[in-house]
C-alpha positions, 0 to 999 in steps of 0.5 A, spaced: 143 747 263 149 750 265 156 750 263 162 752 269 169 754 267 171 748 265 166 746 260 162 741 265 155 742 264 150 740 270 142 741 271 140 747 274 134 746 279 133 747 286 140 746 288 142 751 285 140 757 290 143 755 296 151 754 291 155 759 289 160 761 284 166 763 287 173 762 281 173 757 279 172 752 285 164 749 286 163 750 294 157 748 296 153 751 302 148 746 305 142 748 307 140 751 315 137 746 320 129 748 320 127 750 327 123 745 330 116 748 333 112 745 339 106 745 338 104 742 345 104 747 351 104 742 355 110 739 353 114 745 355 111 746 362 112 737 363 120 740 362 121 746 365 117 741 371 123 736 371 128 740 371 125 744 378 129 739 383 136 740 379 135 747 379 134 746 386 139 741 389 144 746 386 144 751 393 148 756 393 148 756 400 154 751 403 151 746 408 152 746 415 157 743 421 154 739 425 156 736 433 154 732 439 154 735 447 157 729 450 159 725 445 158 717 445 154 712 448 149 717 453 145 715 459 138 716 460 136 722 462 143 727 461 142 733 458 144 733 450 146 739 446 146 739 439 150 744 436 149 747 428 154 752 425 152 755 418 157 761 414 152 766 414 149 771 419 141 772 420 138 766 418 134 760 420 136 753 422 132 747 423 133 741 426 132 734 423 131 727 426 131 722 421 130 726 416 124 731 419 124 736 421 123 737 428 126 744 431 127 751 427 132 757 430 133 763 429 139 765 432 143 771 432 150 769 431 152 763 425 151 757 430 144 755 433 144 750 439 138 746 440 138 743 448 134 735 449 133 735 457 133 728 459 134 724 454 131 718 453 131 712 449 126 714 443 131 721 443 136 717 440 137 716 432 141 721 426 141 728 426 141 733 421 141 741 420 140 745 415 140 753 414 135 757 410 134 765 409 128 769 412 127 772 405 120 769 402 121 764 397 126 762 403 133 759 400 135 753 404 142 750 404 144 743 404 143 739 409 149 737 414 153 731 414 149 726 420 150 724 427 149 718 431 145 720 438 146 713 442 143 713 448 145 706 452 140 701 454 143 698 458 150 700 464 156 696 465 155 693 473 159 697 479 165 695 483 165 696 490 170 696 496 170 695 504 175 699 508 178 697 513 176 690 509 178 682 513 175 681 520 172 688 523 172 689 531 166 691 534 165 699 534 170 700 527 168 705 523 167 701 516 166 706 509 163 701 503 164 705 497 161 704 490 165 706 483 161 707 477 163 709 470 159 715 469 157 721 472 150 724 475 147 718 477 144 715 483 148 710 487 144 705 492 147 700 497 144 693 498 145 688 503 142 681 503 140 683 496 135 688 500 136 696 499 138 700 505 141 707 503 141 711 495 145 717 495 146 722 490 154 724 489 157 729 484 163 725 482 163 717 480 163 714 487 159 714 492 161 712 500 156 709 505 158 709 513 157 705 518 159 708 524 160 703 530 159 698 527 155 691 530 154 684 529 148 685 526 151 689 521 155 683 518 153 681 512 154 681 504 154 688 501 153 690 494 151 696 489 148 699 485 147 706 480 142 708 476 139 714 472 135 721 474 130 720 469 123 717 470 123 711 470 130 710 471 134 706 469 139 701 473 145 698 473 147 691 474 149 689 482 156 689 483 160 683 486 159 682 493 163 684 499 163 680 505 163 685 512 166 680 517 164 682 523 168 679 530 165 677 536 166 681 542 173 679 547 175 676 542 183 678 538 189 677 539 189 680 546 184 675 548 187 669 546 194 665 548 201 666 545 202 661 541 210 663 541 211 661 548 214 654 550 209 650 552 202 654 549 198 649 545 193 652 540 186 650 541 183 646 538 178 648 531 171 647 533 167 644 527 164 651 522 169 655 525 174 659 520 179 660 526 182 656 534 178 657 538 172 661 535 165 659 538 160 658 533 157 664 530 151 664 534 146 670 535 143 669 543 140 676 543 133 674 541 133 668 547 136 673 552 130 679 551 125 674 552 129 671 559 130 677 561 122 680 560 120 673 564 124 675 570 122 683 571 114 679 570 117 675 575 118 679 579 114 684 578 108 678 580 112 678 587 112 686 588 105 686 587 104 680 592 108 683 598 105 691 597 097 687 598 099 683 604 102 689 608 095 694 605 092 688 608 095 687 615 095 695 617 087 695 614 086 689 620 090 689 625 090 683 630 084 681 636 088 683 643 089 677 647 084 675 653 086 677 660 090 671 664 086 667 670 093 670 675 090 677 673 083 676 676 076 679 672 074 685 673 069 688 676 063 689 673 062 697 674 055 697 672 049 694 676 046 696 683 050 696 689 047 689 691 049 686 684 056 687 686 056 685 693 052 678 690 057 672 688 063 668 688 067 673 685 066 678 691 071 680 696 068 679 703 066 684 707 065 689 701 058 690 702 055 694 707 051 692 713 044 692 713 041 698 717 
């Protein structure tokens, strides 16, 4: 028992050690949290383990830019560039595609450029880069915000054009040009639905001549582009164009003047698209085949003619026989008493007998 200033009493006990006396005021002073011992070593390990990845996450590298060389939607088989830029020198860079790694760099400068040749459908997708240092353990930065490499499945059709366009004369110089929307492609040419022609241009048009141009040249013409890659990837056809060629003689210098008094136009056939045009009929089959009978014709008479003029100099004809006016001659063989004997011997022609 103890008694203070003002003549309170209290118990003394345990309390006692941790309050004191200061004037005449009681301050009382709790007692010091106990600290707590880990008994458990695995416990700390299972601690500091999990708190590894913030550790982690907090980089103290900045994270990269990133860009795409061309942009937007890409044609099979061009040649892309991806372009990481970092904040510090002498470091590497990799490369992801959704989400692993594929290349790595260790370029000179702050920025690594890596190269698709040829690209193809399975390239595309989104790309990310990061930075890292060469020291061991290496300290990587964060990586870049994504890209979006789309690579088009399929192109928009061509537009084509004829020059000079209508009804083309015989022997005109025509040009069929295709326009397409992108560069390095391979445009082709077809008529009737058949290719005819491909080309390679530097630009977005290709031009296809046709010099002196026929009859047989006539048709419905289209185009088509495609890539370079294999296997390429082609364009739908373009809309047709009709390549009208005229027949031969026919124009305006071939027909009558119908602003003369007195000139009627001549009546429209049936099938015909102006007055007076013959149908559009193509004879030249049926002439090849007249014009080889007449050389056979007349070859069979040259070979007849050649044999019977052989056959006439080999064999030449039997001489005619002597006339009666003429007489016969006499027979220069024989004794002279056979030539002296006979109706036929001259009188007084034989010598007397001795």
């Amino acid at each position: 028992m103890a008694a203070n200033s003002h003549g309170l009493a209290h118990d003394s006990g345990p309390d006692d050690v941790t309050r004191g006396w200061v004037g005449c005021d009681l301050i009382v002073v709790p007692p010091a949290s106990p600290v707590p011992r880990i008994k458990h070593p695995l416990l700390i390990t299972g601690v500091i383990w999990t708190r590894l990845p913030f550790a982690a996450a907090q980089s103290p590298y900045s994270k990269p830019s990133i860009s795409l060389s061309p942009s937007g939607e890409i044609a099979p088989g061009t040649d892309v560039s991806i372009s990481c830029h970092g904040p510090r020198q002498g470091m590497r860079f990799k490369m992801y595609r959704a989400g692993v790694a594929r290349w790595h760099m260790e370029p000179a400068g702050l920025r690594a450029e890596f190269h698709i040749p040829n690209v193809r459908r399975e390239d595309g997708g989104t790309y990310t880069c990061s930075y890292e240092s060469l020291g061991e353990p290496p300290v990587s930065s964060p990586r870049s915000d994504p890209v979006e490499l789309v690579v088009a499945v399929h192109f928009s059709k061509p537009s084509i054009s004829l020059s000079p366009s209508g009804e083309i004369a015989p022997g005109t110089d025509v040009s069929i040009s295709c326009h397409g929307p992108r560069l390095g492609m391979r445009f082709k040419m077809y008529r009737a639905g058949v290719a005819r022609w491909h080309t390679e241009p530097a630009g977005l048009r290709a031009e296809f001549h046709i010099p002196n141009v026929r009859r047989e040249d006539g048709g419905t013409y289209t185009c088509s582009y495609e890539s370079l890659g294999e296997p390429p990837v082609s364009s739908p056809h373009s809309d047709p164009v009709e390549l009208v060629v005229a027949d031969a003689g026919s124009g305006p210098t071939g027909g009558s003047d119908l602003t003369q008094p007195g000139v009627a136009p001549a009546p429209t056939r049936p099938g015909s698209t102006r007055p007076g045009a013959p149908p559009r009929q193509d004879y030249t089959p049926f002439a090849i085949v007249r014009l080889s009978l007449a050389v056979g014709v007349l070859l069979a008479l040259v070979l007849i003619l050649a044999e019977a003029a052989y056959s006439w100099k080999r064999d030449p004809p039997p001489a005619d026989p002597p006339t009666a006016q003429q007489g016969a001659e006499p027979a220069a063989q024989g004794t002279d008493g056979d030539a002296c004997v006979g109706p036929a011997a001259p009188p007084n022609s034989c010598p007397p007998d001795p």
